[in-house]
C-alpha positions as CSV (number, residue, x, y, z in Angstrom):
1,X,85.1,91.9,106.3
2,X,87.6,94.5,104.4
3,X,87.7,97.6,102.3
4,X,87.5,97.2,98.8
5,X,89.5,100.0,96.8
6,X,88.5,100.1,92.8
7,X,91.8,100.8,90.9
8,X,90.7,103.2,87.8
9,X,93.5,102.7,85.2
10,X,93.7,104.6,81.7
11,X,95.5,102.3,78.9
12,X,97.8,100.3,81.8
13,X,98.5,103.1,83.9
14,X,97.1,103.5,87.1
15,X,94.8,107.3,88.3
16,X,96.9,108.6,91.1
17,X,93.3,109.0,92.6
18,X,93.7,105.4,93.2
19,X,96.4,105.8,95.5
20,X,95.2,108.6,97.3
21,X,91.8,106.7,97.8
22,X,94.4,103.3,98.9
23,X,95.9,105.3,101.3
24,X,92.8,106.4,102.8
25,X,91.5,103.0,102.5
26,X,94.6,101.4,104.2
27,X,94.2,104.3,107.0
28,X,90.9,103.0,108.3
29,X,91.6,99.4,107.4
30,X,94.4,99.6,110.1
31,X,92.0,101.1,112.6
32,X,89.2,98.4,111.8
33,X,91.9,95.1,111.6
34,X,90.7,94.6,108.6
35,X,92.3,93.8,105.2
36,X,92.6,96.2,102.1
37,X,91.4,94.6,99.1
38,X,92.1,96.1,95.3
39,X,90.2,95.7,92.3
40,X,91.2,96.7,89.2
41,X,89.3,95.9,85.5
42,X,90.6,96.1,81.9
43,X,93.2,94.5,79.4
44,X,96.9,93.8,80.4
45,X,97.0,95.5,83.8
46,X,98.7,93.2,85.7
47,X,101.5,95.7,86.6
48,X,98.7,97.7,88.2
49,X,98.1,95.0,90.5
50,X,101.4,95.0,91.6
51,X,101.4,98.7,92.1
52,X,98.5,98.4,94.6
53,X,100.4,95.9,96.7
54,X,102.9,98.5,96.7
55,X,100.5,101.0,97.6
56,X,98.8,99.6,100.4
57,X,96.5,96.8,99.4
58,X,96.7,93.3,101.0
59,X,95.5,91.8,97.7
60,X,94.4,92.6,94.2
61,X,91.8,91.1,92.2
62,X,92.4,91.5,88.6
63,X,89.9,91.0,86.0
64,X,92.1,91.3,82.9
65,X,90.4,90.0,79.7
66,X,90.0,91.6,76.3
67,X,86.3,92.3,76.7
68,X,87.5,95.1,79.0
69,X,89.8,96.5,76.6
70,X,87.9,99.8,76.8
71,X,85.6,101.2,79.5
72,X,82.0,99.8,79.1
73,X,79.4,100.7,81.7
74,X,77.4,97.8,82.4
75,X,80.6,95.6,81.5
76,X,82.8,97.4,84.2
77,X,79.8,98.0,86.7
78,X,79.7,93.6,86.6
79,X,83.0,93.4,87.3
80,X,82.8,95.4,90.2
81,X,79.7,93.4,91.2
82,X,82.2,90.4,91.2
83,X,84.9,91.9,93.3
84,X,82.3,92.8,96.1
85,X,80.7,89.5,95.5
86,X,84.1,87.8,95.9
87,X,85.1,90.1,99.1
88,X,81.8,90.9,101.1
89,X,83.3,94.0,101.9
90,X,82.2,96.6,104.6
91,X,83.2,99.7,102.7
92,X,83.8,100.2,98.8
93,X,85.7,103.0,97.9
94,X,86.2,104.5,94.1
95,X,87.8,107.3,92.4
96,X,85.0,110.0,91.2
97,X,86.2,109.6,87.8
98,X,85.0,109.5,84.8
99,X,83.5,106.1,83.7
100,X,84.5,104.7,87.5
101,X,81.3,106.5,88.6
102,X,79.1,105.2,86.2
103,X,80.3,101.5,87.2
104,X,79.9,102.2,90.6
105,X,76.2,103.8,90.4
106,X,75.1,100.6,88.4
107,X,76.4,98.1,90.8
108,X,75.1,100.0,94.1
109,X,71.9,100.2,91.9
110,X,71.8,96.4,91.6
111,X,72.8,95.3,94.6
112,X,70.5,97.6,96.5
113,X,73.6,99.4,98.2
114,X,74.4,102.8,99.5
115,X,76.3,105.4,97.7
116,X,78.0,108.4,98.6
117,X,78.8,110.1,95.3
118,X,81.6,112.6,95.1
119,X,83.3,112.6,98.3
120,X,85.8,114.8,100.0
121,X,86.1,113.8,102.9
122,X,85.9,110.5,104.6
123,X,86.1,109.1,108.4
124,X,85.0,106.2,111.0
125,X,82.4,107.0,113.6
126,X,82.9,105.3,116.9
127,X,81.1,102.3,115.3
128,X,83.0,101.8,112.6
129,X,81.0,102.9,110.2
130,X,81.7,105.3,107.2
131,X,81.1,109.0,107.4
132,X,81.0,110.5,103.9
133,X,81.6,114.3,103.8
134,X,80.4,116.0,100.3
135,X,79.3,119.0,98.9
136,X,75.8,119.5,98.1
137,X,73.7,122.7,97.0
138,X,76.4,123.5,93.9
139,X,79.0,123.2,96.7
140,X,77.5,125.7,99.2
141,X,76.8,123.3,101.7
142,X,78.9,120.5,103.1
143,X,76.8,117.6,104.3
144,X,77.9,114.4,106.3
145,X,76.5,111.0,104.6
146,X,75.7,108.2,107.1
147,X,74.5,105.1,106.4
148,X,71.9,102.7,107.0
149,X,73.1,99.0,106.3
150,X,76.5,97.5,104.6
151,X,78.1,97.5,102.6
152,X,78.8,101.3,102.4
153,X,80.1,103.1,99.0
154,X,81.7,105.7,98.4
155,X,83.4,107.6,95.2
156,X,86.1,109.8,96.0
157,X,87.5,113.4,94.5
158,X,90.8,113.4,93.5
159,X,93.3,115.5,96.0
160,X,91.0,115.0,98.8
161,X,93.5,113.1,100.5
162,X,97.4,112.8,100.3
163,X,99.4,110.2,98.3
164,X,100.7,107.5,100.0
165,X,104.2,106.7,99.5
166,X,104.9,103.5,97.3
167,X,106.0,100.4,98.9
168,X,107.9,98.2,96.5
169,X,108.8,96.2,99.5
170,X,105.5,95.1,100.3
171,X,104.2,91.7,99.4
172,X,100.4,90.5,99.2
173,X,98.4,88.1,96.8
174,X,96.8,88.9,93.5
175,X,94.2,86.8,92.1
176,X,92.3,86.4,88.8
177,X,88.5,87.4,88.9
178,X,86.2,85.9,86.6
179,X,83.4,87.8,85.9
180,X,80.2,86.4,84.0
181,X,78.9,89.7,81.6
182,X,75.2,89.6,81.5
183,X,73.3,90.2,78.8
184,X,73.1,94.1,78.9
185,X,76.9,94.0,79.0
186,X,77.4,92.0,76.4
187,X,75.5,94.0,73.8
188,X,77.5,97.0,74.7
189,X,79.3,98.2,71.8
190,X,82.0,101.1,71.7
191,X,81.8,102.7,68.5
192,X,84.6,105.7,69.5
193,X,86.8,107.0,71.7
194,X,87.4,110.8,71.4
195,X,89.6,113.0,73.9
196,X,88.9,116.5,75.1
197,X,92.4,118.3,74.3
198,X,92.4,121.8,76.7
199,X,95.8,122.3,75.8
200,X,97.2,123.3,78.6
201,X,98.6,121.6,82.4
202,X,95.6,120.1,84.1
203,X,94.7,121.7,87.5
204,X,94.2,118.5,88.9
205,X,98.1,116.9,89.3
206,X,100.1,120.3,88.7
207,X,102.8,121.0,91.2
208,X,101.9,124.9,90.7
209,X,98.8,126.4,89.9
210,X,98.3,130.1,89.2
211,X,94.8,131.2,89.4
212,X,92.5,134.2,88.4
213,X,89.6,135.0,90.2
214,X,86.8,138.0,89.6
215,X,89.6,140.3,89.6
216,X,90.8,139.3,86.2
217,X,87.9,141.4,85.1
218,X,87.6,139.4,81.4
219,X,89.1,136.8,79.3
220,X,91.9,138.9,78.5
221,X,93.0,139.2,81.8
222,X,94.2,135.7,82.2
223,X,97.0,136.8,79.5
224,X,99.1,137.5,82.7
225,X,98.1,134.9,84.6
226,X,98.8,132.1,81.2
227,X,102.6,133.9,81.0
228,X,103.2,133.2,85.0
229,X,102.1,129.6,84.7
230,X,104.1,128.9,81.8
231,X,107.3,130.4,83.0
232,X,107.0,128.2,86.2
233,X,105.9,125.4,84.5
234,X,102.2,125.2,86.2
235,X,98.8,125.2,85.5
236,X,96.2,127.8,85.3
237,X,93.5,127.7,87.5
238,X,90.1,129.5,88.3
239,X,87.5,130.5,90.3
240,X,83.8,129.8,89.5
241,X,83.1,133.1,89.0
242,X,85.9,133.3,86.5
243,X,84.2,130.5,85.1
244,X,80.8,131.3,84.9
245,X,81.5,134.6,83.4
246,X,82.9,132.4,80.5
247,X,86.4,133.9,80.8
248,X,87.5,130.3,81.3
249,X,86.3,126.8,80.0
250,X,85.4,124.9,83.0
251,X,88.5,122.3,83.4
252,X,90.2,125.2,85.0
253,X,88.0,125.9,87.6
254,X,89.1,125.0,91.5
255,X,86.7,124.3,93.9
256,X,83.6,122.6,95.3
257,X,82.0,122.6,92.0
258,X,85.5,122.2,90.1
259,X,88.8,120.3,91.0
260,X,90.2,120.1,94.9
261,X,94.3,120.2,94.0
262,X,96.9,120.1,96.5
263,X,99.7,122.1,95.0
264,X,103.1,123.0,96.1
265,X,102.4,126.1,95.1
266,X,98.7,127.9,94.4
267,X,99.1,131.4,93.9
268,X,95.3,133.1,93.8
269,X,95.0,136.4,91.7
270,X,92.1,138.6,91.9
271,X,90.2,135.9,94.2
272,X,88.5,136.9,97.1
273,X,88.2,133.6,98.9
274,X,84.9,132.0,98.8
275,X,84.2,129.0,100.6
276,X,83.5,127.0,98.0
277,X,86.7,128.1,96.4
278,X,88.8,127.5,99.6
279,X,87.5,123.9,100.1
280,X,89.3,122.9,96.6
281,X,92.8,124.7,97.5
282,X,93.2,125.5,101.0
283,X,95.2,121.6,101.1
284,X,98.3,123.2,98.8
285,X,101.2,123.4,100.9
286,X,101.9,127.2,100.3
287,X,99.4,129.6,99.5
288,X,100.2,132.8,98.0
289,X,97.3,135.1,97.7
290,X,97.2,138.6,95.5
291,X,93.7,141.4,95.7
292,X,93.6,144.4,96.4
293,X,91.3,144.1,99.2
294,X,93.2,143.8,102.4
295,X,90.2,142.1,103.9
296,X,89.6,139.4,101.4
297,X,89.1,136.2,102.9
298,X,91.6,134.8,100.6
299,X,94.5,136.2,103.1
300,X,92.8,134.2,105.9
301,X,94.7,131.2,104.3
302,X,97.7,132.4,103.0
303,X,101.0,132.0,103.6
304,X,102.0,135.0,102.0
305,X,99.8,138.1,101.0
306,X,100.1,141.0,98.9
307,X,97.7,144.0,98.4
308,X,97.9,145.3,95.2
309,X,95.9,145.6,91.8
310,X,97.1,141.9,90.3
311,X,98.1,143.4,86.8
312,X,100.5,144.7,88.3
313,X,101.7,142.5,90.8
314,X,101.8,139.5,88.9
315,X,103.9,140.6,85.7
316,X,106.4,142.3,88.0
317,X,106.1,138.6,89.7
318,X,106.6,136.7,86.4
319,X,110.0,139.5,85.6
320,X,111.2,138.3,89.2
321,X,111.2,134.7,88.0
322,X,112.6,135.1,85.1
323,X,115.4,137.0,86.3
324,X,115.8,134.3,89.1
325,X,115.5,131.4,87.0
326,X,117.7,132.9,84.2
327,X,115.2,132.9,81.4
């Protein structure tokens, strides 16, 4: 028996969802005696093996071929269906990425296992078994996921749990994986690979985030917000009514139904405080909250609070800084 952790990678280089769902994984390995088994998939990523070691895993499997060059659904979801073949494992856990997830629906597909898709929350009953905590509704409800039979799966939202701290230190086996493609797999072909270019500091890994709610009161009120982040360095964030209202394209928004980060800093403008909204930010370490209503839930979370119309707060904020800083 063990947990089997799925290593998503981009060209080489290890997710840091990966590590946050290791650590986790580790966490209740410890509490089950169990070993922590990682899996990771592609071309050349032998250095990400190591890097699991160091992150928490007893041992890697690695199925490193050029076939896996780029990220093929059925191709990927087989190699996955390999590792838990190799391991037998009693709880598979995978980053809620893109591509990750569609691996890991095929292979619980095929092999007639249960999956809990887009977790945030994960625990052990007194059983040992997995209890899978997710949003459901569009995020207004948060529901528990048992299970029935093992293995259990689960895929994972990034910043739902804390990064562990890398190990160089620690030593642990990694082992080739063969995996045999089928022939859906085989007659997958990638004809191009395009990325989505926002422009700006992802939500999902920034240090700081400045975010606009409602109050923003249109596109044009983000101006404000944009200057803060970029003067700190951070991202700009928002709430789903922000996004809704189209002020915002949607790799902004922060939340149930958007990203869960877990800033240093999350400064929230013109946002009231909506459940939904609080379950994606209420992890940053300080919380800085700015609305001119003085009971807005918002301040229920904050470290510090100001009441005040944020169009003026925040560019008197950004002068602050930049007197402070010296730019």
């Amino acid at each position: 028996m063990s947990i089997l952790v799925y290593i998503a990678q981009q060209h080489g280089q290890a997710l840091p969802i990966s590590w946050e769902a290791m650590g986790k994984a580790r966490e209740m390995a410890d509490k089950l005696g169990v070993p922590v088994v990682g899996f990771v998939v592609g071309q050349q990523v032998g250095e990400t093996a190591k890097e699991g070691i160091a992150y928490g895993a007893d041992k890697v499997l690695v199925a490193d071929d050029p076939a896996f060059a780029q990220f093929r659904a059925y191709a990927f979801a087989e190699a996955l269906q390999a590792a838990i073949a190799a391991t037998k494992p009693s709880i598979i856990l995978a980053p809620a990425v893109s591509g990750v997830r569609d691996a890991a629906a095929l292979a619980a597909c095929r092999l007639n296992i249960g999956l809990a898709a887009d977790c945030q929350g994960l625990d052990l009953d007194a059983g040992g078994n997995l209890l899978a905590v997710r949003p459901v509704f569009s995020g207004n409800i948060l529901t528990t996921v048992v299970f029935k039979a093992r293995p259990q799966m689960a895929t994972v939202r990034g910043r739902s749990f804390p990064l562990p701290a890398k190990d160089a230190t620690r030593t642990g086996e990694i082992a080739p994986l063969t995996v045999a493609l089928d022939e859906l797999a085989a007659q997958e072909e990638v004809l191009s690979v395009e990325s989505a270019e926002v422009g700006e500091l992802s939500v999902e890994n920034a240090g700081i985030i400045i975010s606009g709610g409602r109050g923003v009161k249109g596109p044009e009120g983000f101006a404000p917000i944009r200057d803060l982040a970029k003067l700190l360095g951070g991202a700009v964030g928002a709430s789903r009514a922000a996004v809704d209202a189209g002020w915002i394209p949607y790799p902004h928004q922060v939340g149930q139904t958007g990203k869960t980060v877990r800033p240093d800093l999350y400064i929230a403008c013109g946002i009231s405080g909506a459940i939904q909204h609080l379950a994606g930010m209420s992890n940053a370490k300080v919380i800085v909250a700015i609305n001119k209503d003085k009971d807005a839930p918002i301040f229920g979370v904050a470290r510090y609070g100001i009441v005040g119309d944020l169009f003026e707060v925040v560019p008197a904020l950004t002068e602050a800084f930049r007197t402070k800083l010296g730019r």
